[in-house]
C-alpha angles and dihedrals in degrees: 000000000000096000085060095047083047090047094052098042083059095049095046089044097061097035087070104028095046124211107004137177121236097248088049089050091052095050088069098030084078091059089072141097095228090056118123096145151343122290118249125207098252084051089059098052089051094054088039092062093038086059098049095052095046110032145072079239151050140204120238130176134213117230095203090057104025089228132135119227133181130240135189109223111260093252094070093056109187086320093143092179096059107038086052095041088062100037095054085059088068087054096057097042083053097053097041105105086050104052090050095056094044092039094139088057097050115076112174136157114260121280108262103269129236089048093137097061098049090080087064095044090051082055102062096051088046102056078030089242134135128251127220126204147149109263111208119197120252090273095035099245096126147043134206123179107224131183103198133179106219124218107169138010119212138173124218130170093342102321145112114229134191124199104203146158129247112231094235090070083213099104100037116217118345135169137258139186120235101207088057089063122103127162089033108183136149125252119245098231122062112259116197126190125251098212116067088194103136124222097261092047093047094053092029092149097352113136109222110334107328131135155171134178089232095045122147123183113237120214107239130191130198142192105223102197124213119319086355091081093067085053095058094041095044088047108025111215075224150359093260094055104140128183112231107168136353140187146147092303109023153015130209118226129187128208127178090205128150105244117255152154093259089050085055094049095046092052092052091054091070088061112201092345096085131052132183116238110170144048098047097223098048083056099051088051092054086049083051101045090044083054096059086048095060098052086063090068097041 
């Protein structure tokens, strides 16, 4: 274990320090609280390699400048979500114990659900087969045995998602909720898609997981009030999300987002803070759906 904790203050230190030399790694390596020593050179190797084996990353060094940089392995790209999302899982594996022992103290959202069933889908994709699986309604009510042939995996407010395939090609992509899935297990005979779209194609201005074959992004524009405006740029509604303008009360931001239920509920969430400015219609159905509201309260 603190040769993980080592590892990932490495990792996190040059991350945001950018290329450094040994001796100035160590200059802030004695600042905290793992240190018990400096770091010698063969120490260094040693975490170097263990980096490299464990980790989305590894540690290389320029001869003409002696310092030390960090690099994501090729087969991440520029795929942010990912790199973090994994590497966050070192983090929590680092802090467990903890986190165990000081449990009153720790309060979090639950885990995104439907996690044990994301090794067998990967799997598929991997071994390009099919899964089958009884599908249970949102109540569980009901079941529904399914043979599905998955194309992407996405979480979404706590919650694992699979786009797939039926086997019958009749109905396209359509998604499914990991966490609704019992009796997983792989086909026999290799299933391939018949539809080459790629995940960032297929959700290309979708909010959440939704999805339709006719969809068309709209450009939207909003009005962030006050303090308000730190908290969207410090957590974007999307990943579109642009800055146009920006003063004293206000600040324009721009989204290219297929209207849903969930935008609209996003948007919501920010109260008075937030108004719709294009497109015109988006904006009529916020003033109609304030004005239900208000007839709660009346």
């Amino acid at each position: 274990m603190p040769k993980l904790k080592k590892c990932l203050y490495l990792i996190d230190l040059l991350s945001r320090r950018g290329p450094m030399s040994l001796k100035e790694i160590n200059e802030h390596y004695q600042y905290s609280s793992l240190y018990d020593g400096e770091i010698i050179p063969r120490t260094f190797a040693r975490y170097k390699d263990y980096i490299a084996e464990t980790f989305p990353c590894y540690i290389e060094y320029n001869q003409s400048t002696n310092e030390y940089y960090l690099k994501r392995y090729h087969q991440y790209g520029q795929d942010d979500s990912l790199y973090n999302y994994l590497l966050s899982a070192y983090h929590i594996e680092g802090i467990s114990e903890l986190a165990v022992k000081h449990r009153d103290k720790v309060k979090l959202y639950e885990a995104p659900t439907g996690v044990e069933n994301v090794q067998i889908i990967l799997e598929a994709i991997d071994n390009q087969k099919g899964i089958e699986c009884d599908y249970y309604s949102f109540d569980r009510a009901t079941k529904k045995q399914q043979l599905l042939i998955p194309y992407f995996l996405k979480t979404w407010e706590q919650r694992w998602y699979l786009a797939a395939e039926p086997d019958n090609h009749h109905h396209g992509i359509s998604i499914f909720a990991l966490e609704r899935m019992d009796n997983i297990r792989l086909t026999d005979q290799k299933m391939q898609p018949s539809n080459d779209v790629t995940a960032d194609e297929y959700w290309e201005g979708s909010f959440g997981v939704n999805h339709s074959d006719n969809q068309v992004p709209e450009r939207i524009v909003i009005k962030v009030y006050g303090s308000q405006v730190n908290y969207v740029r410090a957590l974007p509604i999307h990943e579109s999300q642009k800055e146009l303008e920006s003063n004293v009360d206000y600040t324009l931001f721009e989204y290219h987002i297929v209207p849903c239920y969930n935008l609209y509920q996003q948007l919501l969430w920010h109260r008075e803070k937030l108004e719709i400015v294009e497109p015109i219609q988006m904006r009529e159905e916020m003033a109609k759906i304030v004005r239900d509201m208000t007839v709660l309260y009346k």
